[in-house]
N, C-alpha and C positions, 0 to 999 in steps of 0.2 A: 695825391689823389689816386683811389685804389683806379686799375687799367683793367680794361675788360668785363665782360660777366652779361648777362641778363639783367642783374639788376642795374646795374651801370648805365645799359643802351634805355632804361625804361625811365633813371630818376634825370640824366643828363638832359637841360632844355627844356625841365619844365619848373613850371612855377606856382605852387599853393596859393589860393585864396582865400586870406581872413574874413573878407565878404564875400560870400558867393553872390554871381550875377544871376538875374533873372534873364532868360531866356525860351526860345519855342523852337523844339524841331517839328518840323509842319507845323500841329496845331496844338504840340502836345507839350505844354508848361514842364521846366526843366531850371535846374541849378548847376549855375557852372560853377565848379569846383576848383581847377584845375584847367590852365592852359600852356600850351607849346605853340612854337610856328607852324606845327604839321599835325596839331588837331586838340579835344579837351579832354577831360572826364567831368560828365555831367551825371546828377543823381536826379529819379525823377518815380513817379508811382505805379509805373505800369513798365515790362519788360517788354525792350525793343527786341526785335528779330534780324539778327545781321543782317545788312540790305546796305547796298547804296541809293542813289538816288533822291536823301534826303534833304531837306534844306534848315539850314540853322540861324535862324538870327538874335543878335544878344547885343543890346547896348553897353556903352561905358560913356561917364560923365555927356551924354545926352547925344556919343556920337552910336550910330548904328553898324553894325557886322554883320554880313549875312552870306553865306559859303554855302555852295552846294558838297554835301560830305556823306560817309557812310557809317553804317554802325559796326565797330570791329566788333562790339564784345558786350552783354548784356549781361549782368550777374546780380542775383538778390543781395543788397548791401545791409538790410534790417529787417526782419521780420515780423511784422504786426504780433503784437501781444494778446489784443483785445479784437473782438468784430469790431470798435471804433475806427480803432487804428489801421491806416495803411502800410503796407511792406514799404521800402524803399529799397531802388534798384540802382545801382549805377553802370554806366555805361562808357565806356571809349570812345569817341568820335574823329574818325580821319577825316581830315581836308581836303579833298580834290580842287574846290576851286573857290578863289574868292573873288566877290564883285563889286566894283567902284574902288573905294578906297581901304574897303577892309582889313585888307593884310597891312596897309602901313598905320591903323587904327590895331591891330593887333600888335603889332609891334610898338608900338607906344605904349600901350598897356601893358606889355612884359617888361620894357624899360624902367617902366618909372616904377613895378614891381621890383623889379632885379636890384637897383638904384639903392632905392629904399634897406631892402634885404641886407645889403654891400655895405652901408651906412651901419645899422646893426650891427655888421660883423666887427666894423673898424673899429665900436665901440670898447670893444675887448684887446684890441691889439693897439701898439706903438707905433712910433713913427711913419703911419701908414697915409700917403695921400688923401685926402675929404674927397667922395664921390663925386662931390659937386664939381670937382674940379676935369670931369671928363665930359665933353661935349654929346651926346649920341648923336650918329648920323648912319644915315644908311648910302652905301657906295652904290652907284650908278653903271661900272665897267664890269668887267670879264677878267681884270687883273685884282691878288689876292696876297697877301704878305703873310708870309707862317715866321710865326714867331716862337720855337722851341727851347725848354729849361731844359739846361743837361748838366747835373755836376755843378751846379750855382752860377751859369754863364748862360751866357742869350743867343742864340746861333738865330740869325732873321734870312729870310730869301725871297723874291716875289716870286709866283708861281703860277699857272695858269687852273689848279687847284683848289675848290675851297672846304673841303674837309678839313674835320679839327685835328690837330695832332695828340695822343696821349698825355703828354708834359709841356702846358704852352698853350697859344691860341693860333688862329688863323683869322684878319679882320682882312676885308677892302681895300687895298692897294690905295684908295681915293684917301683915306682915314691918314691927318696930318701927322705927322712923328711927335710930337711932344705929346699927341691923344695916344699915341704907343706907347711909349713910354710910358702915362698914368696907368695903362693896363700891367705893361710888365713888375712896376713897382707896387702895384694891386695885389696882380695875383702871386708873385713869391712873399709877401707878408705875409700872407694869409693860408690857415686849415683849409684841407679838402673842401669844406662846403664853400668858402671865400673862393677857390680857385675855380671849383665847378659854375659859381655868379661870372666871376671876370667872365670866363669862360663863354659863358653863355651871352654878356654884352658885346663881347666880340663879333659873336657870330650874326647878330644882329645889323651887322654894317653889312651883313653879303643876302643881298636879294634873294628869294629864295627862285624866283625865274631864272639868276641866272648860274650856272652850272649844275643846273637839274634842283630838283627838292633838296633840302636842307636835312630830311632824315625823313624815313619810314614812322609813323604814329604806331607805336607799342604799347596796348591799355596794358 
């Protein structure tokens, strides 16, 4: 998995939408495109004006989301052909904060995202674990297990930590060892995109309250 770059920090932790969700910041209809733990890209008909402040809510399978968040980044996505037709603009969206049960509704919808994606991948590869076979959970403590590939070996340590490592993951200390292990034997099967998924179900097990946010939102 290529290490480093801009574009690295932008595609790392997030996840396309075959369906886009409907949703509204304020009152203004919008398509989420594109989600992360630390925010979306949503396309929509009128050009927002960086601001925070705003509030976003967007269902899935009939449960509700709804985060107070900001607009990084407003840019014309299509441009009307016709006087019929309207532009279309997409936007960035950070999260500052989310309410009730949001984020762990957010997090279930990148799972079973990512899950899915993983499945996909395995489809091309050999001897690789069935996704099905990893439990998702999300850990509850302040303790974190980095799990890094060096050289075709697994160097593991708990940590008080929970950033990702370059080569490797980093999940919740809570997360049973034999769920490790379907990670590690996940992610060395697997191309750079299979390893950026593990990857990214890893990360999933570490709250994002606890050792600060889980990453800056980069439209």
């Amino acid at each position: 998995m290529p290490h480093g770059g801009d574009d690295d920090r932008r595609r790392f932790g997030r996840i396309e939408l075959e369906q886009p969700l409907k949703g509204l910041i304020d009152d203004v209809p919008v398509d989420v495109v594109e989600v992360s733990i630390a925010g979306f890209r949503v396309t929509h008909q009128a050009r927002f004006p960086p601001a925070g402040g705003s509030e976003l809510r967007v269902s899935w399978h009939g449960r509700e989301m709804r985060f107070s968040c900001g607009i990084a980044r407003s840019t014309l996505f299509k441009l009307a052909r016709t006087p019929a037709e309207k532009s279309i603009y997409q936007s960035g969206i950070r999260v500052d904060e989310a309410f009730g049960d949001s984020e762990m509704v957010l997090r279930d919808l990148i799972a079973e995202r990512v899950m899915r994606a993983l499945a996909e991948q395995k489809e091309n590869a050999r001897g690789v674990l069935p996704t099905i076979e990893y439990t998702y959970q999300v850990g509850k403590g302040d303790r974190f297990r980095r799990c890094e590939l060096s050289e075709g070996k697994w160097r593991s340590f708990d940590t008080t930590r929970p950033e990702q490592p370059p080569d490797g993951f980093t999940v919740s200390a809570e997360i049973e060892v034999a769920q490790v292990e379907i990670l590690r034997r996940t992610y060395e099967s697997l191309g750079p995109e299979g390893r950026r998924l593990t990857k990214m179900l890893a990360e999933l097990s570490i709250k994002k309250t606890e050792g600060g946010p889980t990453r800056r939102y980069i439209p």
